[in-house]
C-alpha positions in Angstrom: -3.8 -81.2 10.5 -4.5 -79.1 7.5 -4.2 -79.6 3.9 -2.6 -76.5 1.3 -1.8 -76.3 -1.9 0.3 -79.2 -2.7 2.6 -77.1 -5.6 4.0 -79.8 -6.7 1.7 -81.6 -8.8 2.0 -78.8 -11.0 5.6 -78.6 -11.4 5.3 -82.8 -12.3 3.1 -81.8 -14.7 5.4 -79.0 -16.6 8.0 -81.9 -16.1 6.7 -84.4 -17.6 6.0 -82.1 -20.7 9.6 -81.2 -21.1 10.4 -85.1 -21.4 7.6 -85.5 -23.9 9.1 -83.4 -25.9 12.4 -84.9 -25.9 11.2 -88.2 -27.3 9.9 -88.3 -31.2 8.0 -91.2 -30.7 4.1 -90.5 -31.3 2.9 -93.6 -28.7 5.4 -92.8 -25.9 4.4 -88.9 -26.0 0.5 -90.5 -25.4 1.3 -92.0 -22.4 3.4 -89.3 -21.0 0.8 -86.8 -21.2 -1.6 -89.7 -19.7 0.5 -90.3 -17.0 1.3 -86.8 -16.1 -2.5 -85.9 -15.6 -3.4 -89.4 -13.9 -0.4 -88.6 -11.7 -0.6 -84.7 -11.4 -4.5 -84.3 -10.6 -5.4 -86.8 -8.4 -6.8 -83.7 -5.8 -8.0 -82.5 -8.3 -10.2 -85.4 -9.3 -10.9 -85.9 -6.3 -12.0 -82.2 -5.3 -14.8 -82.0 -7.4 -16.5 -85.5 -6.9 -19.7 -85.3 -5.6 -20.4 -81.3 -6.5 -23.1 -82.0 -8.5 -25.4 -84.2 -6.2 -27.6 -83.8 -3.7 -29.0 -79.9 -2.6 -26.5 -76.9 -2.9 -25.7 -75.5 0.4 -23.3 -72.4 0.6 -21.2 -70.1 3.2 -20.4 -66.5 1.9 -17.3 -64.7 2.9 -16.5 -61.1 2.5 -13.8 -59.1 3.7 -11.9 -55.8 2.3 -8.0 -55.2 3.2 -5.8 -52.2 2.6 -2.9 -53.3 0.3 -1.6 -50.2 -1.0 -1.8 -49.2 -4.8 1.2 -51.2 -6.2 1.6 -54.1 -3.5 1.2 -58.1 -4.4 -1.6 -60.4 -3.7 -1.6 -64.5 -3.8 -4.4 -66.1 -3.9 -4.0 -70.3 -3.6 -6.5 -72.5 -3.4 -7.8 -76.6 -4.4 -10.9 -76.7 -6.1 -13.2 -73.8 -7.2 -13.4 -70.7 -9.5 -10.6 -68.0 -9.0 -11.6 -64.4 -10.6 -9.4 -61.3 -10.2 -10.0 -58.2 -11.5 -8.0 -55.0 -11.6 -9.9 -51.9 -9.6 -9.8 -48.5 -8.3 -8.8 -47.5 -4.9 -5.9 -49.3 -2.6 -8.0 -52.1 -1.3 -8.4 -55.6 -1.5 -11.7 -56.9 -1.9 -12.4 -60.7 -1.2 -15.9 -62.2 -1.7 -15.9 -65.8 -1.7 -18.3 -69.0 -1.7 -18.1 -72.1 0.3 -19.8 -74.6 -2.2 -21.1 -78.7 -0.6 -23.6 -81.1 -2.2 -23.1 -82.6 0.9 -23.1 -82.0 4.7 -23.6 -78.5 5.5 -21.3 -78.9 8.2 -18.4 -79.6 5.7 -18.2 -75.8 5.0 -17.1 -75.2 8.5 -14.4 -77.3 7.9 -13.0 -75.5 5.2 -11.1 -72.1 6.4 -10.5 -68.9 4.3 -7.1 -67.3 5.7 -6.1 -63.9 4.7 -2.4 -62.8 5.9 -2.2 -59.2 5.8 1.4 -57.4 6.0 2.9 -54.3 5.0 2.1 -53.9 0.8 1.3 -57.6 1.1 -1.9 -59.5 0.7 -1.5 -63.9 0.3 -4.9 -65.6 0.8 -5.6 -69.3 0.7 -7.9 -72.5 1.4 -7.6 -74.7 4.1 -9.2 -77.9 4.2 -8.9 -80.7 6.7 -6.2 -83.7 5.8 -8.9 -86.3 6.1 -10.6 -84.8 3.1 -8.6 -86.4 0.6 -8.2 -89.5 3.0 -9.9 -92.7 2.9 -13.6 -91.9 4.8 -12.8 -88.2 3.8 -15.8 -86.4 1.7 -15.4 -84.8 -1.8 -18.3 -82.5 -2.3 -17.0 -79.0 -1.4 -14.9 -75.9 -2.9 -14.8 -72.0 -2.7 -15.5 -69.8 -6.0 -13.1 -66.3 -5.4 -14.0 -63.4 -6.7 -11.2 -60.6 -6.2 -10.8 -57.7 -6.7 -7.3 -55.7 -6.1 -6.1 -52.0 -6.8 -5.2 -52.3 -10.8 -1.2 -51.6 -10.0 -1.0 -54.5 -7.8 1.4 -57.5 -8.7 -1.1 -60.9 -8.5 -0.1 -64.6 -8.2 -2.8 -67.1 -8.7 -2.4 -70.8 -7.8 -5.4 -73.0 -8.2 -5.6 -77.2 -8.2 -8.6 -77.9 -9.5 -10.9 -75.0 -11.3 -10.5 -72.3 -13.7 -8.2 -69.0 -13.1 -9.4 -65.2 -14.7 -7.0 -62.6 -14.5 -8.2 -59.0 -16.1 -7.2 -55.4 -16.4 -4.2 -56.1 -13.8 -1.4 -53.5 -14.6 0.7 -55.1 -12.1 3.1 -58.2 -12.7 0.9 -61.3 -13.4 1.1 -65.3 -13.0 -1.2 -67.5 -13.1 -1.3 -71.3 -12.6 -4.3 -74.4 -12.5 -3.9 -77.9 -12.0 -7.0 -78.9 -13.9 -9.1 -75.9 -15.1 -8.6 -73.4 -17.8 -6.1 -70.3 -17.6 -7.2 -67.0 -19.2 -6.0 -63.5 -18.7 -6.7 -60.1 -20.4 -5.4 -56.6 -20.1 -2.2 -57.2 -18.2 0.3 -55.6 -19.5 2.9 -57.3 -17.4 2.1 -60.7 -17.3 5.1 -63.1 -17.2 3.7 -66.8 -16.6 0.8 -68.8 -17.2 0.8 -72.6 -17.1 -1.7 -75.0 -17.1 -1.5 -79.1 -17.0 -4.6 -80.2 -17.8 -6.5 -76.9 -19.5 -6.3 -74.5 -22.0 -4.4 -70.7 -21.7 -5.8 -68.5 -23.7 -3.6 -64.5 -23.1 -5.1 -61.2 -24.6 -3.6 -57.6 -24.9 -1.1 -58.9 -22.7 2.8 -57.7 -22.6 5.1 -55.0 -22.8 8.9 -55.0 -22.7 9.0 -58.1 -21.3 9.2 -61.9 -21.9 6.3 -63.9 -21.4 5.9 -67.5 -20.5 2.6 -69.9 -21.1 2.8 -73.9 -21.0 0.3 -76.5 -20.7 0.5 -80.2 -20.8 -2.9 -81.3 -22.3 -4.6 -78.3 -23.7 -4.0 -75.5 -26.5 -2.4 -72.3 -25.9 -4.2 -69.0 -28.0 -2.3 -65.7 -27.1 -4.0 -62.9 -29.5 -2.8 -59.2 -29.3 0.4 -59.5 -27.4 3.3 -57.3 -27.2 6.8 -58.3 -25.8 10.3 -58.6 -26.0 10.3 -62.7 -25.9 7.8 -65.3 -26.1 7.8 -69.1 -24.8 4.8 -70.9 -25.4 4.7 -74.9 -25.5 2.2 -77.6 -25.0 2.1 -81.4 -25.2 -1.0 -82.2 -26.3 -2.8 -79.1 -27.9 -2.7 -76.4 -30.8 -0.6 -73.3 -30.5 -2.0 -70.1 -31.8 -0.3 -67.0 -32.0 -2.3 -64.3 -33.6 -2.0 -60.7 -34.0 1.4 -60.5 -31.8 4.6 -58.4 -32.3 7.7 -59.9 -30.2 11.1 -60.1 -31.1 11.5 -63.7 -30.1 9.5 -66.5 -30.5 9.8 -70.1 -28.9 6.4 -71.9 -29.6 6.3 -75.8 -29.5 3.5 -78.6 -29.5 4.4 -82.1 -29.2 1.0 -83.5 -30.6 -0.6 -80.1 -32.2 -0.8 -77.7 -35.1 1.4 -74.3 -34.4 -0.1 -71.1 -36.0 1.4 -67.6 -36.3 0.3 -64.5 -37.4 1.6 -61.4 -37.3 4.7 -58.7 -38.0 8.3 -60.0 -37.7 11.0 -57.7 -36.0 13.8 -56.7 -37.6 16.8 -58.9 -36.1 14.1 -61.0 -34.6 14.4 -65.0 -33.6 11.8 -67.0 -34.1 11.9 -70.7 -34.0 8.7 -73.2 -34.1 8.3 -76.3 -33.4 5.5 -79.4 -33.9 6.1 -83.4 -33.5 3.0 -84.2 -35.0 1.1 -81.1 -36.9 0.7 -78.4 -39.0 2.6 -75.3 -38.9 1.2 -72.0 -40.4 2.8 -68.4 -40.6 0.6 -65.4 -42.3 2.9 -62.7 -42.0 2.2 -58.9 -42.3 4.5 -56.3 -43.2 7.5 -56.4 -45.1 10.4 -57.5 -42.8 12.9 -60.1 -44.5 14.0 -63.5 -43.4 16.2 -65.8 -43.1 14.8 -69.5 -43.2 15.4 -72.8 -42.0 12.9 -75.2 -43.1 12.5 -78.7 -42.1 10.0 -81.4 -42.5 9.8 -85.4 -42.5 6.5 -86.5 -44.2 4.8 -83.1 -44.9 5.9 -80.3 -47.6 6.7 -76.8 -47.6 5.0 -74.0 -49.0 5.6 -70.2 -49.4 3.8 -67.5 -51.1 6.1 -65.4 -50.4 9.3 -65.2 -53.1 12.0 -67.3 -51.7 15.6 -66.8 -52.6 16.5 -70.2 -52.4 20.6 -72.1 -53.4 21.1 -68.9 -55.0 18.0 -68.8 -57.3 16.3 -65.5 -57.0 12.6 -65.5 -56.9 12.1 -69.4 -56.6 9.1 -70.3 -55.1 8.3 -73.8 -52.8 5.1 -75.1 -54.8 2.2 -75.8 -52.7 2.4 -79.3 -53.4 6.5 -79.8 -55.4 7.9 -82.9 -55.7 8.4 -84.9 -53.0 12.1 -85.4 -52.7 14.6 -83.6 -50.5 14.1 -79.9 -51.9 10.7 -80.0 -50.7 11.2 -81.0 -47.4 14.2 -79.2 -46.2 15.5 -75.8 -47.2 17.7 -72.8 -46.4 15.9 -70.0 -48.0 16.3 -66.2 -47.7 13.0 -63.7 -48.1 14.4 -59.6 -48.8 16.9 -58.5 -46.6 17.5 -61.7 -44.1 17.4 -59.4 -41.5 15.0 -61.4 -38.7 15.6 -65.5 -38.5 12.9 -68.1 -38.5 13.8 -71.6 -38.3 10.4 -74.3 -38.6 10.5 -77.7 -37.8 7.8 -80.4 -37.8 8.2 -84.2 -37.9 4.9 -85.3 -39.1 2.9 -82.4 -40.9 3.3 -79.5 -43.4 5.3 -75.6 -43.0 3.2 -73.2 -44.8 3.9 -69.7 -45.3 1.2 -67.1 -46.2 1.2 -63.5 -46.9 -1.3 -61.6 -45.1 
C-alpha cells in the first residue's frame, strides 16, 4: 500500500477559516486557527522530521515529456520544494531530488510517477503507508523543479513545502498544506490557498476573478489586474497594492487589511478585519460611495467627504469619539464605485495617494 496526497487536510483547513470568521470572539478565533493547523498538518509535521540530521543522501530524477503547447500539468506531492516555470518549446521537463537524512534505502521507497496522455501531463509522489505509521521513518522528500511550455494550464498541490509558480500564461492554481505560496507572471491565475503559509501573487490576472486564502499567514498580491478579487485569511495581514479590479472581497479575522490602488467606475469593494487596521490610499479620481463602520477604532479620510448632506465635511484623524466617528454613510464625487469597510477592533483610514 501506497500513500498520495491526502486533499483533504487542506480543504479542513479553508474550513475551518470560514467558521473563524463567523465568530467575533477574539479567544475562540485563536483556537480555531490552532486547531485547524494541529489538525490539518499532521503529514506535514511529520514529513519533514528528521531532514536535518545525520548525512544528506540524494536520488536524481530527470525525464522530459511531450505535452503540447497549451495542455495541463499537475504536479502533487507531500513534502519538498515544488518550482514551475513557464518555457519554450511543447515539452515537459521534470528534474527532481529524492532528499533522506536517513537510510539511503528510504529513497527507493519513494516513487516519482508521471501519467502521460493526450495534451495531459499529472505527476505525483508516492510513498509507502508505513511511513506515516507507527515504526515508519520521517527523514525523506523530493524538491521539483518543472518546467512546462509557457501556454500550459498548471495545478500544483503540495502537503508540506513551499510552491513557485512563474511566467505561466496558462490557467494557474496553486495549493500547500504548510509551506509558502507565491506566483508571478501568470496572467490567468484563479486560486491560491495556503493553511499554514503565506501567498504572496505578482503581475497576476486578466479578465478574470482571482481567489487566494490562507488560514495562518498574510496574503500580499502587488500589480494585479482582474475582474474580481477574493482574498481572506485568519490569522495574517492583507495587502493589496498596486491592483486595478472591479470587485474586491478582502477579509482577515486577526490582521490589518491594506489597499492601494485605482477604483473602477461602478466597482464593489467591500473589506473586512475582526481585529485590525484597515488602510486605503487611493489613486485617481473615481467617486464613492461609503459605508463605514467601526467598534473601538475611528475613521479618517483625507479625502472630502460629503457626509448627512454636509458638503465638504471631513472625518478628523482623531474626532470625537461618539457615534459620527465610528459609523458613517458618506459620498466622495460622483458615488459612482461602492466601498463598504468594516473592522471590529481597529481604525478605517483613507489616504489620497
Amino acid at each position: 500500500m501506497r500513500l498520495r496526497l491526502p486533499l483533504v487536510v487542506l480543504s479542513f483547513g479553508l474550513v475551518a477559516a470560514t467558521a473563524a470568521a463567523q465568530d467575533p470572539d477574539d479567544r475562540k478565533v485563536k483556537i480555531v486557527v490552532r486547531d485547524a493547523v494541529r489538525i490539518a498538518t499532521p503529514a506535514a509535521g511529520r514529513a519533514y522530521q528528521g531532514r536535518d540530521r545525520g548525512q544528506d543522501q540524494t536520488e536524481r530524477f530527470s525525464r522530459r515529456v511531450k505535452v503540447g503547447r497549451d495542455g495541463r500539468v499537475s504536479i502533487e506531492n507531500i513534502a519538498g520544494e515544488i518550482t514551475v516555470t513557464g518555457g519554450s518549446g511543447d515539452e515537459v521537463s521534470i528534474e527532481a531530488v529524492k532528499r533522506t537524512r536517513g537510510d539511503r534505502s528510504e529513497l527507493g521507497m519513494i516513487q516519482i510517477l508521471v501519467d502521460e496522455r493526450p495534451g495531459r501531463v499529472d505527476i505525483h509522489t508516492e510513498y509507502p503507508r508505513s511511513r506515516y505509521g507507527r515504526g515508519g521513518n520521517d527523514h525523506a522528500s523530493v524538491d521539483y523543479t518543472v518546467t512546462v511550455p509557457s501556454g500550459a494550464a498548471v495545478d500544483v498541490k503540495s502537503i508540506s513545502g513551499n510552491v513557485k509558480v512563474s511566467n505561466v500564461q496558462g490557467a494557474v492554481r496553486a495549493e500547500s498544506v504548510s509551506g509558502n505560496v507565491t506566483t508571478s507572471g501568470t496572467p490567468r491565475l484563479e486560486m491560491v490557498k495556503s493553511v499554514s503559509g503565506d501567498v504572496d501573487l505578482t503581475d497576476a490576472g486578466a479578465d478574470a476573478d482571482i481567489s487566494a486564502g490562507s488560514v495562518s499567514g498574510s496574503i500580499r498580491a502587488k500589480g494585479l489586474k482582474a475582474r474580481g478579487l477574493e482574498l481572506g485569511t485568519v490569522s495574517g495581514d492583507v495587502s493589496v497594492i498596486d491592483v486595478t479590479c472591479d470587485r474586491l472581497g478582502a477579509k482577515s479575522i486577526s490582521g490589518n487589511v491594506e489597499y492601494s490602488g485605482t477604483l473602477a467606475r461602478n466597482g464593489r469593494y467591500d473589506v473586512n478585519s475582526h481585529s485590525g487596521t484597515v488602510r486605503l490610499t487611493l489613486a485617481g479620481s473615481t467617486g464613492f460611495e461609503l459605508t463605514a463602520n467601526t467598534f473601538s477604532g475611528t475613521i479618517r479620510s483625507e479625502l472630502p467627504l460629503t457626509i448627512g448632506g454636509d458638503r465638504d465635511q471631513n472625518v478628523g484623524a482623531r474626532g470625537r469619539r461618539g457615534v459620527s466617528n465610528r459609523s458613517i454613510r458618506a459620498t466622495f464625487g460622483d458615488g459612482t464605485a461602492a466601498l463598504t469597510i468594516r473592522t471590529f477592533s481597529g481604525d478605517i483610514v483613507i489616504l489620497k495617494k
